[in-house]
MMTF fields as JSON, N, C-alpha, C and O atoms, coordinates in Angstrom:
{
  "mmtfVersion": "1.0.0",
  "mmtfProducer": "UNKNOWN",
  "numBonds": 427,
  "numAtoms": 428,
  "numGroups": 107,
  "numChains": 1,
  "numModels": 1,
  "chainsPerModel": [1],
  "groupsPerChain": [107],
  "chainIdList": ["A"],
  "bondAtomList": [4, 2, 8, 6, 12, 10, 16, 14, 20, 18, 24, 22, 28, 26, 32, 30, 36, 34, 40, 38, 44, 42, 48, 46, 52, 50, 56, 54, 60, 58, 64, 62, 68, 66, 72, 70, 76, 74, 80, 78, 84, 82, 88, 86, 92, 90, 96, 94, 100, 98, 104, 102, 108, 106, 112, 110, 116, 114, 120, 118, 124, 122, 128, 126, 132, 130, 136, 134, 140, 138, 144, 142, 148, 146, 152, 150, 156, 154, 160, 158, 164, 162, 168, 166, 172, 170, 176, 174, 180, 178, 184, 182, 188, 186, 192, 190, 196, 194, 200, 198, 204, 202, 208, 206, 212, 210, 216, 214, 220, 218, 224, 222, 228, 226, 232, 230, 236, 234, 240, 238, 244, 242, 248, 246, 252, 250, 256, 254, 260, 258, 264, 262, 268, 266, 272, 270, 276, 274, 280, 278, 284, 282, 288, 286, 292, 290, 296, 294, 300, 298, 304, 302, 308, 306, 312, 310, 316, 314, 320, 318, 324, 322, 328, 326, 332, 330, 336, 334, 340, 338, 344, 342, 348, 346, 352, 350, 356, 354, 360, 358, 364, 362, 368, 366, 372, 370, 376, 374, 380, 378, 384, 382, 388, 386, 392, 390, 396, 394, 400, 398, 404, 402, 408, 406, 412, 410, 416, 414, 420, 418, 424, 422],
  "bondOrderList": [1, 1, 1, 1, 1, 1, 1, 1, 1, 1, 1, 1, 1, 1, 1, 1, 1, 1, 1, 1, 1, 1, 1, 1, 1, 1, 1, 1, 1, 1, 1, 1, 1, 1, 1, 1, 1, 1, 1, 1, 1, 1, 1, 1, 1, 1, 1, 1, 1, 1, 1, 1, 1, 1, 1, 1, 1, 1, 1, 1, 1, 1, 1, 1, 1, 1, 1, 1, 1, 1, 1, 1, 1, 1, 1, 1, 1, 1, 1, 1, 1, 1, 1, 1, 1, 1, 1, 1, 1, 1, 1, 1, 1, 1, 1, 1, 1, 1, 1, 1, 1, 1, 1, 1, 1, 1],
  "groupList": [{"groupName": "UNK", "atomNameList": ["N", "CA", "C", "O"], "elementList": ["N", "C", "C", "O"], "formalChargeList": [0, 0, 0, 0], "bondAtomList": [1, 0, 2, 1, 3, 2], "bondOrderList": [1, 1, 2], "singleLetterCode": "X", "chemCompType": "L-PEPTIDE LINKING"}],
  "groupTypeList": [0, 0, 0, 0, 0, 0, 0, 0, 0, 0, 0, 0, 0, 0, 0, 0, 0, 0, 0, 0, 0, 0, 0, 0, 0, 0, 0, 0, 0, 0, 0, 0, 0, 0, 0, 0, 0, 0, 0, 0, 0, 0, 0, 0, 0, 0, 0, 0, 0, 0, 0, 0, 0, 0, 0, 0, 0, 0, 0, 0, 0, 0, 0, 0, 0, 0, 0, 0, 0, 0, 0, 0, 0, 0, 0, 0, 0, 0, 0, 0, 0, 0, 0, 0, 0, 0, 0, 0, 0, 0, 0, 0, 0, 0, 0, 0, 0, 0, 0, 0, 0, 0, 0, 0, 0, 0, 0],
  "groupIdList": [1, 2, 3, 4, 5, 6, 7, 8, 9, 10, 11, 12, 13, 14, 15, 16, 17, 18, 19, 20, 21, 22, 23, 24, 25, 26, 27, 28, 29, 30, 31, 32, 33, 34, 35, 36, 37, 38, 39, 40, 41, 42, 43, 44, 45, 46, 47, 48, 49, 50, 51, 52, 53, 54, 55, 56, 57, 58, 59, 60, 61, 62, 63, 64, 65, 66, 67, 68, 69, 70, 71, 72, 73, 74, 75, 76, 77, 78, 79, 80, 81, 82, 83, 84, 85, 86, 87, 88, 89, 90, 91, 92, 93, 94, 95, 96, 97, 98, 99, 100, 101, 102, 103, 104, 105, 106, 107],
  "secStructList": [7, 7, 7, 7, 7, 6, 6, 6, 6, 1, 7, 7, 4, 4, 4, 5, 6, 6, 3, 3, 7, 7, 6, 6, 6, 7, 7, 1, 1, 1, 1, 1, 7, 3, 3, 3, 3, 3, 3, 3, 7, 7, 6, 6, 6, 7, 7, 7, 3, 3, 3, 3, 6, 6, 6, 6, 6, 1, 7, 6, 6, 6, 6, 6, 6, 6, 6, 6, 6, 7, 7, 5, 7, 6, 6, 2, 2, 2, 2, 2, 2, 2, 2, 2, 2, 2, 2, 6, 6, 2, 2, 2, 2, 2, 2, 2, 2, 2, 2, 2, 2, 2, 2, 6, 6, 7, 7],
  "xCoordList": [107.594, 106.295, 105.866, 105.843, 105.56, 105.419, 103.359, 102.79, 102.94, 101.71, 101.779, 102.737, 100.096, 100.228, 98.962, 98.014, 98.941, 97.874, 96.94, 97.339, 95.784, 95.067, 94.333, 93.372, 94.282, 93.529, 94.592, 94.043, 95.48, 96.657, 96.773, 97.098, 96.522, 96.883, 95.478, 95.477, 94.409, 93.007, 92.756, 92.971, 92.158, 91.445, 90.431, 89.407, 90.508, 89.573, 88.459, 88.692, 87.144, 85.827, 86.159, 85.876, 86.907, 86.878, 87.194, 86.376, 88.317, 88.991, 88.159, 88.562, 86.664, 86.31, 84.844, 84.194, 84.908, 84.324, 82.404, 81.641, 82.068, 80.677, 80.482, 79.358, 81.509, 81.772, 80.793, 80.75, 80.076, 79.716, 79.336, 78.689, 80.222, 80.471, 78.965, 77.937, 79.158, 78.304, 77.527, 78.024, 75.826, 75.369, 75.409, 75.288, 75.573, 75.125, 76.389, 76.362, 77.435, 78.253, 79.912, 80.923, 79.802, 80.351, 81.854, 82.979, 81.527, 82.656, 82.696, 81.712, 84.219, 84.328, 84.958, 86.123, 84.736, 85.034, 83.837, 83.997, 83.093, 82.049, 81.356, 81.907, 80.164, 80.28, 78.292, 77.56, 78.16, 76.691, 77.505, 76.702, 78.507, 78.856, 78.189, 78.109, 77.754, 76.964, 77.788, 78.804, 77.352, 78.039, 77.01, 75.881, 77.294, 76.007, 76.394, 76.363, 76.622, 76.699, 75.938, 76.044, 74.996, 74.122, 72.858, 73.32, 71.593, 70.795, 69.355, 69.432, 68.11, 66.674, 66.111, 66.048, 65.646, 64.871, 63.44, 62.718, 62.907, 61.768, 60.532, 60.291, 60.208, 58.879, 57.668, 57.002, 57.522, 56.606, 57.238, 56.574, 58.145, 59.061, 59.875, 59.922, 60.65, 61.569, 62.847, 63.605, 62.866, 64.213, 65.211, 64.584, 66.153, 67.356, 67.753, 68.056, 67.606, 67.988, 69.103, 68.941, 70.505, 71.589, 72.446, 73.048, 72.62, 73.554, 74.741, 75.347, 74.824, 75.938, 77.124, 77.01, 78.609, 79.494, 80.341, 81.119, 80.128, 80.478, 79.839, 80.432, 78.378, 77.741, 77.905, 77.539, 78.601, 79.082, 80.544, 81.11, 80.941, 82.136, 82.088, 82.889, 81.308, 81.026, 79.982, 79.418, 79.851, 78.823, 79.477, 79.614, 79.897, 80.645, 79.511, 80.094, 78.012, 77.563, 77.479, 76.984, 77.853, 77.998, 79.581, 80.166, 79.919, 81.724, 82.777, 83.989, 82.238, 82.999, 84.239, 84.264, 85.114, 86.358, 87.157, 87.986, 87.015, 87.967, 87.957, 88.872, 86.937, 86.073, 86.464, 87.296, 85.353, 84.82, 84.909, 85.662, 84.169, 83.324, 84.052, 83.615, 85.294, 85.82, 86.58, 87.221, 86.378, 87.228, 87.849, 87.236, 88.834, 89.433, 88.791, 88.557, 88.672, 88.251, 89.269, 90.369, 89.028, 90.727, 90.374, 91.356, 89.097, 89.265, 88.727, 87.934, 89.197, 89.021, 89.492, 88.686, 90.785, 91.211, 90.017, 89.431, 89.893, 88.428, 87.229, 86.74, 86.751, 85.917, 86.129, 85.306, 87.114, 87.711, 87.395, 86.405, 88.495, 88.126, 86.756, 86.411, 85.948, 84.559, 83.677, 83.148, 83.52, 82.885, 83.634, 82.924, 84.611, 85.323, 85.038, 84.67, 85.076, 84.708, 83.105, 82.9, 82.329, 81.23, 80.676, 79.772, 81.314, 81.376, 81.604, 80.595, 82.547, 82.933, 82.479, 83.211, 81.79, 80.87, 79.992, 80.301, 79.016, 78.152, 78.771, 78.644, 79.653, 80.663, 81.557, 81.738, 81.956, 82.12, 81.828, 82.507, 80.412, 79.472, 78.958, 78.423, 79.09, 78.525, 79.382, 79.003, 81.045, 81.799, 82.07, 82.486, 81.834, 82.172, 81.158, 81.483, 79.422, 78.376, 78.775, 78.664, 79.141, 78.883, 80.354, 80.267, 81.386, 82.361, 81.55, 81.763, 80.865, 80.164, 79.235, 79.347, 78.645, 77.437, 78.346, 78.069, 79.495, 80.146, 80.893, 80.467, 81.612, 82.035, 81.316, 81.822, 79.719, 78.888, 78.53, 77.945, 78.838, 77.955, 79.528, 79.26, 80.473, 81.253, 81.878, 82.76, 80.982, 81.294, 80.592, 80.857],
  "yCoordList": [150.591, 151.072, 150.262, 149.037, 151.124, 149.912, 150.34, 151.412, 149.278, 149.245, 149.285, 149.138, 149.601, 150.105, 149.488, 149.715, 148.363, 147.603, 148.273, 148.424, 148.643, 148.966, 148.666, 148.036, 148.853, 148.323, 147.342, 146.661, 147.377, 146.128, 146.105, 145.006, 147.515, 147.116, 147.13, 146.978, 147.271, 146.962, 145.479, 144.496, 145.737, 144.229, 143.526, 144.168, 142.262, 141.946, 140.915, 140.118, 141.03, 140.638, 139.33, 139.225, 138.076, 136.875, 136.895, 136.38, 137.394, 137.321, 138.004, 138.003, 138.64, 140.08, 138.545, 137.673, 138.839, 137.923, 138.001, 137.073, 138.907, 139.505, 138.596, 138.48, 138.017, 137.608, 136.233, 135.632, 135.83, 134.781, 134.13, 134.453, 132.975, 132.496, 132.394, 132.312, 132.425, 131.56, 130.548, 129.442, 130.864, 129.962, 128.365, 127.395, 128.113, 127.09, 126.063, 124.842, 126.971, 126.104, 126.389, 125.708, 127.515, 127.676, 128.408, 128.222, 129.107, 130.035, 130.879, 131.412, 131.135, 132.659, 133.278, 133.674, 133.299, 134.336, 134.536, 135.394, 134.239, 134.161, 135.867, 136.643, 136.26, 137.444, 137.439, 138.409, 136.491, 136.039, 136.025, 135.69, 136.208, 136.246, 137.508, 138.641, 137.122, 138.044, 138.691, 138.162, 139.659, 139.992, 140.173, 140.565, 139.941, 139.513, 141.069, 140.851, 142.057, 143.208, 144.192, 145.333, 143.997, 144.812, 144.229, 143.695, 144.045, 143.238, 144.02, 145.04, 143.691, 144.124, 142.754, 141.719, 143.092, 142.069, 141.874, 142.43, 140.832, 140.876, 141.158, 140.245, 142.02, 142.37, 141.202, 140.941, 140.39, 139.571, 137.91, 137.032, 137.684, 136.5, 136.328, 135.345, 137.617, 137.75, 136.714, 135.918, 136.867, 136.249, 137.232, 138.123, 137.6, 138.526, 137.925, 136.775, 139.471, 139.379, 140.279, 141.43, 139.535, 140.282, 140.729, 139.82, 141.504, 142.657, 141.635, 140.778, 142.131, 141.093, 141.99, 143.214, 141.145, 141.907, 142.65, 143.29, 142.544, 143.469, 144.962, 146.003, 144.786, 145.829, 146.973, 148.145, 146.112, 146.926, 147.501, 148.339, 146.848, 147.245, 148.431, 149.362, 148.394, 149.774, 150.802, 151.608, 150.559, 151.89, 152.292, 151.465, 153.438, 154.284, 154.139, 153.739, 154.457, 154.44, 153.028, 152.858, 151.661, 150.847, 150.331, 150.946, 149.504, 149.476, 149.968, 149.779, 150.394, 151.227, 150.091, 148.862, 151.087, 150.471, 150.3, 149.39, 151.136, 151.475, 149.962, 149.264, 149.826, 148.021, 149.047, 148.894, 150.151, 150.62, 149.552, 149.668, 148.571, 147.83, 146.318, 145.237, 146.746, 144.861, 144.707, 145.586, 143.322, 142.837, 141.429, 140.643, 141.376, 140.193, 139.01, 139.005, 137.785, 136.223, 135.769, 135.656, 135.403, 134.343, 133.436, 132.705, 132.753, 131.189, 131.128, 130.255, 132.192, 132.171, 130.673, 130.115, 129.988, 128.986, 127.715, 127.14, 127.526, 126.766, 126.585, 125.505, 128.016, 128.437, 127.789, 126.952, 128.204, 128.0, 126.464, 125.93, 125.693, 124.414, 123.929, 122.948, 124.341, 123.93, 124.067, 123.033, 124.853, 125.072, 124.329, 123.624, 124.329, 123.272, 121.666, 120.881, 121.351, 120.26, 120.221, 119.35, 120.773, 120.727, 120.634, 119.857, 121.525, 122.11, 120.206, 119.565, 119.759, 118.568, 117.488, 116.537, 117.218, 116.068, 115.479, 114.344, 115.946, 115.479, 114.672, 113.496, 115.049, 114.746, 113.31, 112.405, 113.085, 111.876, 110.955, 110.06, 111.318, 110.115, 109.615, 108.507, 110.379, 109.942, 108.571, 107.576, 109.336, 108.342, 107.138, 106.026, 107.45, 105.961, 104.869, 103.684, 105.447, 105.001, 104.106, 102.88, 104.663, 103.915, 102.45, 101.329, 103.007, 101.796, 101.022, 99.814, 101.271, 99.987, 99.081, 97.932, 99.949, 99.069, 98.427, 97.232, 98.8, 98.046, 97.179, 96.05, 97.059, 96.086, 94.972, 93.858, 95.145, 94.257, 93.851, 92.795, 94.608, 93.668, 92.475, 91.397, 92.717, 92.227, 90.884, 90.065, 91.091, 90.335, 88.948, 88.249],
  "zCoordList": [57.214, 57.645, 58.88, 58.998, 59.695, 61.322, 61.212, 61.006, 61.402, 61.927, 63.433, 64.192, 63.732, 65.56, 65.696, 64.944, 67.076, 67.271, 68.336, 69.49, 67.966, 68.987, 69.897, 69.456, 71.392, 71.627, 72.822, 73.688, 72.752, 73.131, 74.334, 74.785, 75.589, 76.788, 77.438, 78.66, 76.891, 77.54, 77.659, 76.95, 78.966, 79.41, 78.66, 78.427, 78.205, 77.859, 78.401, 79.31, 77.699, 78.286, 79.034, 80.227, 78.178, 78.615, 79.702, 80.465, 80.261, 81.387, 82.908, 84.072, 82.213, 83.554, 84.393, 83.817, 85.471, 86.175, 85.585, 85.855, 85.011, 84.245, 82.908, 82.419, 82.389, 81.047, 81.196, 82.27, 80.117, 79.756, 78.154, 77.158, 78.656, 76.823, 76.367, 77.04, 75.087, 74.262, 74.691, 74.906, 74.924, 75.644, 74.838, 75.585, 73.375, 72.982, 72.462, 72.302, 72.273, 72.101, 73.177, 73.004, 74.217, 75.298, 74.754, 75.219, 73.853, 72.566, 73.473, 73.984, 73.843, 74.708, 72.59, 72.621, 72.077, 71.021, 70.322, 69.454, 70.346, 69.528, 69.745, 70.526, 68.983, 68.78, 69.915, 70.113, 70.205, 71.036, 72.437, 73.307, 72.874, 74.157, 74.92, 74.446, 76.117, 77.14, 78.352, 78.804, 78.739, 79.742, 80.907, 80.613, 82.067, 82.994, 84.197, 85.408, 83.846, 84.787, 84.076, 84.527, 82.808, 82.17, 81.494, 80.486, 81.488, 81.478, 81.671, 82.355, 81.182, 81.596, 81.965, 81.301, 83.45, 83.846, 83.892, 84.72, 82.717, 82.172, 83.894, 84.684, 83.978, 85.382, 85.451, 86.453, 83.761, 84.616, 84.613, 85.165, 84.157, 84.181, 85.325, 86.065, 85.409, 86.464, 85.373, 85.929, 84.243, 83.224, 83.31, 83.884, 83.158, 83.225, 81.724, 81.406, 80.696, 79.85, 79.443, 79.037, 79.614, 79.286, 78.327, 77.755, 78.074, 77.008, 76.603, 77.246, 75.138, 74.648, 74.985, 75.044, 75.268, 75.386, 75.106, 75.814, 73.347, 72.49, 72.456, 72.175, 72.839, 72.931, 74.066, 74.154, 74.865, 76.48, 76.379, 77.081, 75.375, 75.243, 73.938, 74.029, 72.94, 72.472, 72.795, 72.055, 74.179, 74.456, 75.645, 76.547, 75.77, 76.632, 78.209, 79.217, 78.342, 79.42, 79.701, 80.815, 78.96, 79.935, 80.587, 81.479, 80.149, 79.726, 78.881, 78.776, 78.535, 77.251, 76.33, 76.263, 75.753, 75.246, 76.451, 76.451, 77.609, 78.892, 79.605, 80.044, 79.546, 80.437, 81.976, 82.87, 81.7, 83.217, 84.284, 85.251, 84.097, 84.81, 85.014, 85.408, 84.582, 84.317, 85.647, 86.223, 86.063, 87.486, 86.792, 86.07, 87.101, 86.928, 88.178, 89.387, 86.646, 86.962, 87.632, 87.093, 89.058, 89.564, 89.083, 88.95, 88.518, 88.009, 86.793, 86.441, 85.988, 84.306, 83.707, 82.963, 84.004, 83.718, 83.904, 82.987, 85.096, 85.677, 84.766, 84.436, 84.34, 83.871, 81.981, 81.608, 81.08, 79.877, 80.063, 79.563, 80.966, 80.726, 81.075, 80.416, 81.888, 82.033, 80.796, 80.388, 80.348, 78.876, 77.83, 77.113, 77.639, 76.513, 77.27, 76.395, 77.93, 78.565, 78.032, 77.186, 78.287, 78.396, 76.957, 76.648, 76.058, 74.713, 74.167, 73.871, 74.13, 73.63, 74.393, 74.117, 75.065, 75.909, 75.007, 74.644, 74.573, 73.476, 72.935, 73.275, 71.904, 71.119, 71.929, 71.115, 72.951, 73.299, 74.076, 74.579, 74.17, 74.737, 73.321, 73.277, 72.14, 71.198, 70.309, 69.692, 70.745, 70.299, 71.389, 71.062, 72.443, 73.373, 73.361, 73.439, 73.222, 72.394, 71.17, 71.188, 70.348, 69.435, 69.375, 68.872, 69.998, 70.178, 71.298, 71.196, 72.118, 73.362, 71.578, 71.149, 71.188, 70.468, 69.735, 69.635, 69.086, 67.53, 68.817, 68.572, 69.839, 70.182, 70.687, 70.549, 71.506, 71.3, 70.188, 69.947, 69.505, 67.92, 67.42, 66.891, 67.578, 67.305, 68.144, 67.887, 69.24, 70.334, 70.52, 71.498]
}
């Protein structure tokens, strides 16, 4: 019995230059990822509030399943490591922190 994967030669979101991770923890998988080529811009803020990218990708008048609208990132790579960088920063200022204090205390 052969299964059939669908879906396999379409482009996907991460890679389209519109794509934006997860604002809080910088997850390109996460299901809060935005896509910044569909959006309402609040008239008295002037905030740009943008469409998640799952949602662009199941609604035919914006991106559809097709990814109408997708252009390839030349610096997707750039981009991946900038958010994982960024994503794990907290995380080790917290640990280089606390080895400065335990080695002064030890010192």
């Amino acid at each position: 019995m052969s299964k059939n994967i669908h879906n396999m030669n379409l482009p996907l979101c991460k890679n389209c230059i519109h794509f934006s991770p997860e604002i809080l923890n910088g997850s390109f998988t996460s299901h809060f990822t935005k896509c910044n080529k569909f959006g309402n811009k609040n008239l008295v803020s002037g905030k740009i509030n943008y469409e998640f990218a799952t949602s662009c990708r199941n609604e035919e008048t914006l991106c559809g399943i097709k990814a109408n609208y997708f252009k390839e990132d030349p610096n997707i790579k750039f981009k991946i490591a900038r958010y994982n960088f960024l994503n794990y920063l907290p995380k080790k200022i917290i640990i280089v922190s606390v080895i400065v204090v335990l080695f002064k205390f030890n010192s």
